[in-house]
N, CA, C and O atoms as a GROMACS GRO file, in nm:
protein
  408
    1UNK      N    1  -0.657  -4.518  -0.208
    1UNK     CA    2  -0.712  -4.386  -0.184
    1UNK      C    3  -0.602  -4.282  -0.208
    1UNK      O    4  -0.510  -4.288  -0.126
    2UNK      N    5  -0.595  -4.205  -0.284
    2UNK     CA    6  -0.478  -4.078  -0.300
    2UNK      C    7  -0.447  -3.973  -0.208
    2UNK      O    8  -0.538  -3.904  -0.162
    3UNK      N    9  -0.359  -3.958  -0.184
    3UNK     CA   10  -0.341  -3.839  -0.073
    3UNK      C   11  -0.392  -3.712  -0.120
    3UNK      O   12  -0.396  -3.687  -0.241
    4UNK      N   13  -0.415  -3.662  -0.067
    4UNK     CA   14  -0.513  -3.536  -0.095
    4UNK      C   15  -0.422  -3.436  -0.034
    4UNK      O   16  -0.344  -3.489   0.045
    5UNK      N   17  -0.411  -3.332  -0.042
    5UNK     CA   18  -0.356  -3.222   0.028
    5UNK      C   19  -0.444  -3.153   0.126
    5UNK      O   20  -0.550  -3.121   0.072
    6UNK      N   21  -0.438  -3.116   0.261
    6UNK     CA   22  -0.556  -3.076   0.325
    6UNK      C   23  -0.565  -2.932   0.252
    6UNK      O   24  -0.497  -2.861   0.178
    7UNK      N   25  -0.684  -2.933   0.314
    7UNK     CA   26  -0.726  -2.785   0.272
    7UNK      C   27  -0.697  -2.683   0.406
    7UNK      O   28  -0.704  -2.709   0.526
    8UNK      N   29  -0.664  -2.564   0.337
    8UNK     CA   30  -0.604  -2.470   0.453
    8UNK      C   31  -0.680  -2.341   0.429
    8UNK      O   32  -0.721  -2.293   0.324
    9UNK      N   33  -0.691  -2.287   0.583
    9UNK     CA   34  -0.755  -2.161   0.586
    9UNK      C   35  -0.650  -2.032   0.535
    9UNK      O   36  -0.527  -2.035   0.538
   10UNK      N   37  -0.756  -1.893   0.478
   10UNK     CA   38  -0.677  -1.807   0.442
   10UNK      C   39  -0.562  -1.780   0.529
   10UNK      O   40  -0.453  -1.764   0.474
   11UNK      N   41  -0.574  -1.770   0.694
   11UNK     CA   42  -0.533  -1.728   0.794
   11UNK      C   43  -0.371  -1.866   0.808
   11UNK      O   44  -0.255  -1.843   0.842
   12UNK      N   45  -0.420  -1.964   0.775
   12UNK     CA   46  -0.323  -2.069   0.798
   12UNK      C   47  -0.246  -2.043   0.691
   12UNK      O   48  -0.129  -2.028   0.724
   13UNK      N   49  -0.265  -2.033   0.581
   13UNK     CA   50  -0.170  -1.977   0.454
   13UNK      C   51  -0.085  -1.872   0.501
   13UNK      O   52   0.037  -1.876   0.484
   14UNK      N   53  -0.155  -1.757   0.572
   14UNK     CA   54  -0.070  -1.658   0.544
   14UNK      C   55   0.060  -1.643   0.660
   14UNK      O   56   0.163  -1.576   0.656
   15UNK      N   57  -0.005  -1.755   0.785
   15UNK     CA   58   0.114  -1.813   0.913
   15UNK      C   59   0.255  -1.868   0.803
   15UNK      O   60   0.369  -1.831   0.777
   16UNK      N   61   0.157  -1.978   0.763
   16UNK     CA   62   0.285  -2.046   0.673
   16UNK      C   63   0.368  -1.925   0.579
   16UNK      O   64   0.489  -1.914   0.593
   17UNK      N   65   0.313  -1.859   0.508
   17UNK     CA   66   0.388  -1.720   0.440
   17UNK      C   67   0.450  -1.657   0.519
   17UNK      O   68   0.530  -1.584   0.461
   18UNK      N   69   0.454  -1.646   0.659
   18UNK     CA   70   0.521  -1.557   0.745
   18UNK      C   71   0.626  -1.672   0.818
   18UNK      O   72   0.746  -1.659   0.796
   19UNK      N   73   0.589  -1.758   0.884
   19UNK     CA   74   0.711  -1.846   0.903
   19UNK      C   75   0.796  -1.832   0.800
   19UNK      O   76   0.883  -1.749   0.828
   20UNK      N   77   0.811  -1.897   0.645
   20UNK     CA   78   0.898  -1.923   0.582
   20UNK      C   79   0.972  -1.759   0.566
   20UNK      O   80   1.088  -1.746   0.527
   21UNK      N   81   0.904  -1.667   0.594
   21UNK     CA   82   0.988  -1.535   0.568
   21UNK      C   83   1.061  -1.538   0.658
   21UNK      O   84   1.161  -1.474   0.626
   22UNK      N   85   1.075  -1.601   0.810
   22UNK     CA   86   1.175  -1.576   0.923
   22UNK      C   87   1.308  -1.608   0.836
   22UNK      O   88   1.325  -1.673   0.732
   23UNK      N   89   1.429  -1.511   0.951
   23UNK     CA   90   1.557  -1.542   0.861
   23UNK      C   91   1.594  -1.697   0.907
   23UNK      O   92   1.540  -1.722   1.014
   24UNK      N   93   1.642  -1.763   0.876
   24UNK     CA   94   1.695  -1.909   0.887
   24UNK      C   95   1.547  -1.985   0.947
   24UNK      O   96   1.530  -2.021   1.063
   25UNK      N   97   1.453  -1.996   0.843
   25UNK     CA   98   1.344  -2.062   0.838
   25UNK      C   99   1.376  -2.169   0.790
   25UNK      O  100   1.452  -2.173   0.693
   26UNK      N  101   1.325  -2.281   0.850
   26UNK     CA  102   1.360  -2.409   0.772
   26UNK      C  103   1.200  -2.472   0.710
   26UNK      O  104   1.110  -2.538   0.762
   27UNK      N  105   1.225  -2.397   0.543
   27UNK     CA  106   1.090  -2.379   0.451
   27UNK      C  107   1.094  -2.540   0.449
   27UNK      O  108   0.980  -2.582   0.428
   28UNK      N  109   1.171  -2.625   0.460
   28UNK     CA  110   1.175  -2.778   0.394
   28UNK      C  111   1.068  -2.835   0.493
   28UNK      O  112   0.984  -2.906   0.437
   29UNK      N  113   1.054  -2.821   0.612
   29UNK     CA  114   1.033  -2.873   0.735
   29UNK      C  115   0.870  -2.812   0.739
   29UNK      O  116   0.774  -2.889   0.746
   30UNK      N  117   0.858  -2.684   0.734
   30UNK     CA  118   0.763  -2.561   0.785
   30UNK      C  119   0.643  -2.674   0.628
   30UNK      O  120   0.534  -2.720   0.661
   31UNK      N  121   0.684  -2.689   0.515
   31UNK     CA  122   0.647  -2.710   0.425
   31UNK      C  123   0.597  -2.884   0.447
   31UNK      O  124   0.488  -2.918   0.492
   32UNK      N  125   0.672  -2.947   0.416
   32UNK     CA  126   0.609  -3.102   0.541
   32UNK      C  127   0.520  -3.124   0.653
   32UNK      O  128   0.441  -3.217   0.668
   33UNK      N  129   0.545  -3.013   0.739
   33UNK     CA  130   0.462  -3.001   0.845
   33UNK      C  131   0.281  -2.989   0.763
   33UNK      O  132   0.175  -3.043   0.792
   34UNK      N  133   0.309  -2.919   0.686
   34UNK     CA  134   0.167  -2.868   0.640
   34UNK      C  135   0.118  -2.960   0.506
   34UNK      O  136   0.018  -2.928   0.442
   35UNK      N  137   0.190  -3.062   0.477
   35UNK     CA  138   0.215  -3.126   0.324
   35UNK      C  139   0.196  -3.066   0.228
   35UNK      O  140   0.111  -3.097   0.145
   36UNK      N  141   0.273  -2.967   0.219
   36UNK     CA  142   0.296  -2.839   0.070
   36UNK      C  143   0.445  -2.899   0.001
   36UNK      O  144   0.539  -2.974   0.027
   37UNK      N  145   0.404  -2.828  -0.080
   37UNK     CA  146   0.548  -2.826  -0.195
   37UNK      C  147   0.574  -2.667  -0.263
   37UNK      O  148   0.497  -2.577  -0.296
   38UNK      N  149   0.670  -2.678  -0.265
   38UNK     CA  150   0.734  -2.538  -0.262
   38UNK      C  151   0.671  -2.493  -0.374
   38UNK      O  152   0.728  -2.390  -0.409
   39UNK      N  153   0.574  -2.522  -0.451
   39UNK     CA  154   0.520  -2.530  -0.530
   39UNK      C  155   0.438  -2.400  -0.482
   39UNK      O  156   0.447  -2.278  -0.496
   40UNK      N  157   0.356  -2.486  -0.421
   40UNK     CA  158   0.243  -2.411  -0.304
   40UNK      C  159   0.278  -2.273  -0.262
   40UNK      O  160   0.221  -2.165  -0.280
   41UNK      N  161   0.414  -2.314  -0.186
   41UNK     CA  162   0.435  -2.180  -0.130
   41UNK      C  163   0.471  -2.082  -0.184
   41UNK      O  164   0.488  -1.974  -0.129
   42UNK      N  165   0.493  -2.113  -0.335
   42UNK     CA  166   0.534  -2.029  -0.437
   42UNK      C  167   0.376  -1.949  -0.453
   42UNK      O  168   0.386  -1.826  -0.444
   43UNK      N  169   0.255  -1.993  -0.471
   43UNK     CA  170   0.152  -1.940  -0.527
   43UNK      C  171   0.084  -1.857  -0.380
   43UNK      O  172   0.019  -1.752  -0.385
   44UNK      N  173   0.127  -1.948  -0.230
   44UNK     CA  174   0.081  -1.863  -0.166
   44UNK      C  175   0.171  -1.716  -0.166
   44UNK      O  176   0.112  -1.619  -0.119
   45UNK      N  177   0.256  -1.704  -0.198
   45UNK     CA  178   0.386  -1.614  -0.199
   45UNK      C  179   0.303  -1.531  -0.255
   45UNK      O  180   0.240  -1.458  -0.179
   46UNK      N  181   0.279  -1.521  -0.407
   46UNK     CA  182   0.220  -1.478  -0.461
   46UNK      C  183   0.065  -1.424  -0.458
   46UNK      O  184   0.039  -1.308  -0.489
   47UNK      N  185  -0.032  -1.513  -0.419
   47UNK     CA  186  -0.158  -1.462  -0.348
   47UNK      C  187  -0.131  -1.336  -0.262
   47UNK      O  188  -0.198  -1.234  -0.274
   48UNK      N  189  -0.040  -1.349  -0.183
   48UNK     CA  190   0.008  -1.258  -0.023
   48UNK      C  191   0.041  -1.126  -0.126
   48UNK      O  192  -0.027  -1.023  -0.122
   49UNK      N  193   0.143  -1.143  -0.211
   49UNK     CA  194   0.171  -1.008  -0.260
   49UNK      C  195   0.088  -0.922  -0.313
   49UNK      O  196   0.077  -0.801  -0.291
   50UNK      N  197  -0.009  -1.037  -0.430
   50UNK     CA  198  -0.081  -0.969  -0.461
   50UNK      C  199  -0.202  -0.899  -0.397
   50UNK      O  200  -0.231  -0.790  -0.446
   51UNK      N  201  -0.281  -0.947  -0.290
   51UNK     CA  202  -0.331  -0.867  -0.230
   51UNK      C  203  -0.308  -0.782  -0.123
   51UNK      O  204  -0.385  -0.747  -0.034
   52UNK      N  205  -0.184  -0.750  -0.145
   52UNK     CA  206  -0.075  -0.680  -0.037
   52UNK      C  207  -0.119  -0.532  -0.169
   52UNK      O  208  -0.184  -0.428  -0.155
   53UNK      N  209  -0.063  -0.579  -0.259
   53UNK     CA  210  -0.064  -0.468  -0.377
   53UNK      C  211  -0.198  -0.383  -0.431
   53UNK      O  212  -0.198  -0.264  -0.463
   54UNK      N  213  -0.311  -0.474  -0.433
   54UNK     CA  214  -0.432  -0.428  -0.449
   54UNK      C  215  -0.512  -0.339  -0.284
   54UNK      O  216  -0.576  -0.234  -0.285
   55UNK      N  217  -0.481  -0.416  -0.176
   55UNK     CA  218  -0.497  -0.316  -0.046
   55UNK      C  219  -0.433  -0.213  -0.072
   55UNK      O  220  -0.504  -0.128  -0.125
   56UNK      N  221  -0.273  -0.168  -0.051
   56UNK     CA  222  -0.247  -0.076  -0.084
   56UNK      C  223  -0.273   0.050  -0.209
   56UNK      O  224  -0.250   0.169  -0.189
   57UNK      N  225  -0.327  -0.010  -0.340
   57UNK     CA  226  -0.383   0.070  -0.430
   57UNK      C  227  -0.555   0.117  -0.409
   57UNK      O  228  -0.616   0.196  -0.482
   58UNK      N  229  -0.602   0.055  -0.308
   58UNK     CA  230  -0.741   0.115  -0.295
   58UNK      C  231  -0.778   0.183  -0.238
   58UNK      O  232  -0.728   0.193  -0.126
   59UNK      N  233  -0.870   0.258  -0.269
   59UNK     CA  234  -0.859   0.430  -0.194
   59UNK      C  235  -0.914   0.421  -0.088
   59UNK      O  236  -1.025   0.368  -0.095
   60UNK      N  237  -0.880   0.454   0.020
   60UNK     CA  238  -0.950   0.475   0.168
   60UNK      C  239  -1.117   0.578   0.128
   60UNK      O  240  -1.125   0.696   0.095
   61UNK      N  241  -1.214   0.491   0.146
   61UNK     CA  242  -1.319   0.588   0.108
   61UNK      C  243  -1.329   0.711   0.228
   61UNK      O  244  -1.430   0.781   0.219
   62UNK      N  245  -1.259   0.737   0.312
   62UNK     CA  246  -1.221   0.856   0.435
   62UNK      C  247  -1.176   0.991   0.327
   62UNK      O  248  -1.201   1.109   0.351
   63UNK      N  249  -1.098   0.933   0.191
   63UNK     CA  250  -1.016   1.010   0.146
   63UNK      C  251  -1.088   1.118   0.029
   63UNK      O  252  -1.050   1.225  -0.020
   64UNK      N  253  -1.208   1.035   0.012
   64UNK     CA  254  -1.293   1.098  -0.131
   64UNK      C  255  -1.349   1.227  -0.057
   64UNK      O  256  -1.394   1.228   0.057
   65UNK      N  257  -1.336   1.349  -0.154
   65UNK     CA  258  -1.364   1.463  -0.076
   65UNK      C  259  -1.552   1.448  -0.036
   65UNK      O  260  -1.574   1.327  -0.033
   66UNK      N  261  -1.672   1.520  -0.008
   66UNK     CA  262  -1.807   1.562  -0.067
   66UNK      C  263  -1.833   1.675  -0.009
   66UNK      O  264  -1.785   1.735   0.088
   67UNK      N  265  -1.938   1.701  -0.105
   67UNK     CA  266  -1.946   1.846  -0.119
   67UNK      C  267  -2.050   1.894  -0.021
   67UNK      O  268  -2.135   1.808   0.002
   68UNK      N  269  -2.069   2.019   0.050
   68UNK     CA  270  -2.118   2.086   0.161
   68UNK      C  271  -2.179   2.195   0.128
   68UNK      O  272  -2.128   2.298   0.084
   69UNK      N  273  -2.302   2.171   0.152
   69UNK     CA  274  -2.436   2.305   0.092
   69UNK      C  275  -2.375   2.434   0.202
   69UNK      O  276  -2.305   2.410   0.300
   70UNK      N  277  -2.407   2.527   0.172
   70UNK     CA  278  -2.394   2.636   0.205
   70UNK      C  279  -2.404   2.672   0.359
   70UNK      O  280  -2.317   2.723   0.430
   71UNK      N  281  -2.515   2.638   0.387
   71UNK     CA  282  -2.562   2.633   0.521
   71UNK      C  283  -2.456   2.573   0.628
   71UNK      O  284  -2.407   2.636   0.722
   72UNK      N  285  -2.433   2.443   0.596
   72UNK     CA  286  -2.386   2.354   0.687
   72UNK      C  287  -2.227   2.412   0.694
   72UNK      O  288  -2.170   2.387   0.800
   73UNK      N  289  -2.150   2.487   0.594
   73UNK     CA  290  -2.075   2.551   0.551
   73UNK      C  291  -2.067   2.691   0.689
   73UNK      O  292  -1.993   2.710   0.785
   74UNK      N  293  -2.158   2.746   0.645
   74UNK     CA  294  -2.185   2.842   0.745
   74UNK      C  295  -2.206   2.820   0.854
   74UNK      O  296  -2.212   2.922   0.924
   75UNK      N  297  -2.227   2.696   0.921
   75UNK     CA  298  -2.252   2.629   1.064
   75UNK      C  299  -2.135   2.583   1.109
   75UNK      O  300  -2.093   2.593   1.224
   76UNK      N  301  -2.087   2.536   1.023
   76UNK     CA  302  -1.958   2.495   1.042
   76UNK      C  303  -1.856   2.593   1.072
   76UNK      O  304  -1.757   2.574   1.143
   77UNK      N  305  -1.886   2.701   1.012
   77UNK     CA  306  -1.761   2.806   1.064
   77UNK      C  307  -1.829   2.912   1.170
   77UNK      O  308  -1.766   2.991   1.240
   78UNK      N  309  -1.984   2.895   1.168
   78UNK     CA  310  -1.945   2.962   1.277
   78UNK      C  311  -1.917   2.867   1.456
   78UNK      O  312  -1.913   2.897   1.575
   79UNK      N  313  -1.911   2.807   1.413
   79UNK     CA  314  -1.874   2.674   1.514
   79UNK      C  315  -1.731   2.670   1.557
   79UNK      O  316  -1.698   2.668   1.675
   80UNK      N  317  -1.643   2.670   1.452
   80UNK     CA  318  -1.551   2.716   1.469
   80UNK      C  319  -1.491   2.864   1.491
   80UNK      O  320  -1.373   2.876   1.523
   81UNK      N  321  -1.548   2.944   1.479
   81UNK     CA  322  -1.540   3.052   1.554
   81UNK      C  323  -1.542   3.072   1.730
   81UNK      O  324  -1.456   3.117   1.806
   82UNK      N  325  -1.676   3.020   1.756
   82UNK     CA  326  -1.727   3.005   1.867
   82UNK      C  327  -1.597   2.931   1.934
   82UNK      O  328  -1.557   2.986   2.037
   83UNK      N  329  -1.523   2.810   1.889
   83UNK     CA  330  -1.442   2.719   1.988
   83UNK      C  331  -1.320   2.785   1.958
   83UNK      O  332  -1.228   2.741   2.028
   84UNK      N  333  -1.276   2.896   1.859
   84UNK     CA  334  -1.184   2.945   1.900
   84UNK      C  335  -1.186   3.091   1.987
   84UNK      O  336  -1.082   3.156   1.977
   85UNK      N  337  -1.247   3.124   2.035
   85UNK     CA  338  -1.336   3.236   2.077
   85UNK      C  339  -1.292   3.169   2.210
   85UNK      O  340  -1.211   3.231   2.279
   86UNK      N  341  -1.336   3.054   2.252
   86UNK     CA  342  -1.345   2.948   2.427
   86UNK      C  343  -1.242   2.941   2.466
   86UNK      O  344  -1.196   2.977   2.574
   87UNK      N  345  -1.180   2.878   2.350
   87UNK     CA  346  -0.989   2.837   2.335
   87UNK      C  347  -0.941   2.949   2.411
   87UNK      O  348  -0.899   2.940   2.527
   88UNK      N  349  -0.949   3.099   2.318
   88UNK     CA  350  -0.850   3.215   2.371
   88UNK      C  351  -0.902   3.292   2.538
   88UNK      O  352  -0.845   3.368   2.616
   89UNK      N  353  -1.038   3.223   2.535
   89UNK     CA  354  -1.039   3.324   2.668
   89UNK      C  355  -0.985   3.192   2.776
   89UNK      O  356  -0.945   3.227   2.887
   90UNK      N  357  -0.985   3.041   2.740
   90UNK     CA  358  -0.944   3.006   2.867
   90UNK      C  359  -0.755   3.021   2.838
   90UNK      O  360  -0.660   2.972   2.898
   91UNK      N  361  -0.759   3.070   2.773
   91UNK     CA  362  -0.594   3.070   2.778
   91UNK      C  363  -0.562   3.177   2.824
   91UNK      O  364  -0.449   3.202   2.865
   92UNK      N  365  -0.670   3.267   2.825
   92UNK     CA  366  -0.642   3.372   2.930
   92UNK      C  367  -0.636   3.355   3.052
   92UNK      O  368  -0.549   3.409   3.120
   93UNK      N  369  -0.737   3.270   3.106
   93UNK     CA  370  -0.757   3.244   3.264
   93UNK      C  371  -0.647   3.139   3.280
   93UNK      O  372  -0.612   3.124   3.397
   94UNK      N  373  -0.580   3.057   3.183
   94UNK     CA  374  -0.484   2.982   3.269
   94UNK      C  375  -0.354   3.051   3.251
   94UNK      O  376  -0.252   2.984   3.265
   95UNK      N  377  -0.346   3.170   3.224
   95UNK     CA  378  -0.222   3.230   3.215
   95UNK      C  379  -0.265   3.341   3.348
   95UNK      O  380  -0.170   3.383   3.414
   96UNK      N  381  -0.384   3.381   3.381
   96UNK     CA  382  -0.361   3.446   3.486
   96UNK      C  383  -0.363   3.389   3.598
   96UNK      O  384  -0.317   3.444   3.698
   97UNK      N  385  -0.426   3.247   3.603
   97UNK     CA  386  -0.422   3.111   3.731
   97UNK      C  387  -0.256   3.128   3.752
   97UNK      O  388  -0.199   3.178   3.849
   98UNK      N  389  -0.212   3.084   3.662
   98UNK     CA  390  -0.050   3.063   3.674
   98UNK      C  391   0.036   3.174   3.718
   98UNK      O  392   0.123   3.150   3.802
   99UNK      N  393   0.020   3.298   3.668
   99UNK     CA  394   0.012   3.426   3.744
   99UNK      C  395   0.007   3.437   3.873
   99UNK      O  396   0.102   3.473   3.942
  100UNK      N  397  -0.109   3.405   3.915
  100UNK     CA  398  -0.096   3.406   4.065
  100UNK      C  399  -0.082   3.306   4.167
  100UNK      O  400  -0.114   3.323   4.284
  101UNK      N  401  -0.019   3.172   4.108
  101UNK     CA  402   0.042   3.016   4.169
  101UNK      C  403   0.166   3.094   4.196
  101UNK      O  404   0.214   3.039   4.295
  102UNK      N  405   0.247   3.196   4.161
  102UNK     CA  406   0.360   3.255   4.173
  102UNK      C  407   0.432   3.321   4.294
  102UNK      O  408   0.543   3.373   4.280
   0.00000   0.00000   0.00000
C-alpha cells in the first residue's frame, strides 16, 4: 500500500506556514511532524503569498463611491445642519454648567 500524504486543511497549512516562519523554527521537524517535504512547504509558501497579494489588491467594496439623487442630498444636509445646530447649543450649556461648578 503506498504512503499517501494526508490531506490538510487550508487552516492547518497556513499553522504550518506560520510555525516554520518562527525565528529558530526547526522546519526539519515541524515538516515530519506533518509528513511534508520542503517541497510542500515551498508551494504552501507560495499559496500564502499569493493570496496575501491578491487580498491586498482587492478593492474594499466600502471604497467604491455611488451616486445620491438630489433629494437625499438635500436631507442629508439638512440633517447635518440640524446636528450641528444641537452640537453648538449644548456646548453652550456645558460651558455655562462649568461656569457655575466654579
Amino acid at each position: 500500500m503506498p504512503n499517501k500524504k494526508p490531506r490538510l486543511t487550508a487552516k492547518v497549512k497556513f499553522d504550518i506556514y506560520l510555525q516554520t516562519r518562527a525565528k529558530d523554527a526547526p522546519v526539519g521537524e515541524i515538516l515530519r511532524k506533518y509528513g511534508l517535504h520542503l517541497a510542500d512547504l515551498k508551494q504552501i509558501e507560495e499559496t500564502v503569498e499569493n493570496g496575501a497579494i491578491s487580498a491586498l489588491k482587492a478593492r474594499s467594496p466600502k471604497s467604491e463611491l455611488k451616486e445620491v439623487t438630489t433629494e437625499d442630498y438635500i436631507a442629508l444636509q439638512k440633517e447635518l445642519e440640524r446636528k450641528e445646530k444641537a452640537l453648538a447649543e449644548l456646548s453652550v450649556e456645558y460651558t455655562i454648567l462649568k461656569k457655575n461648578d466654579r
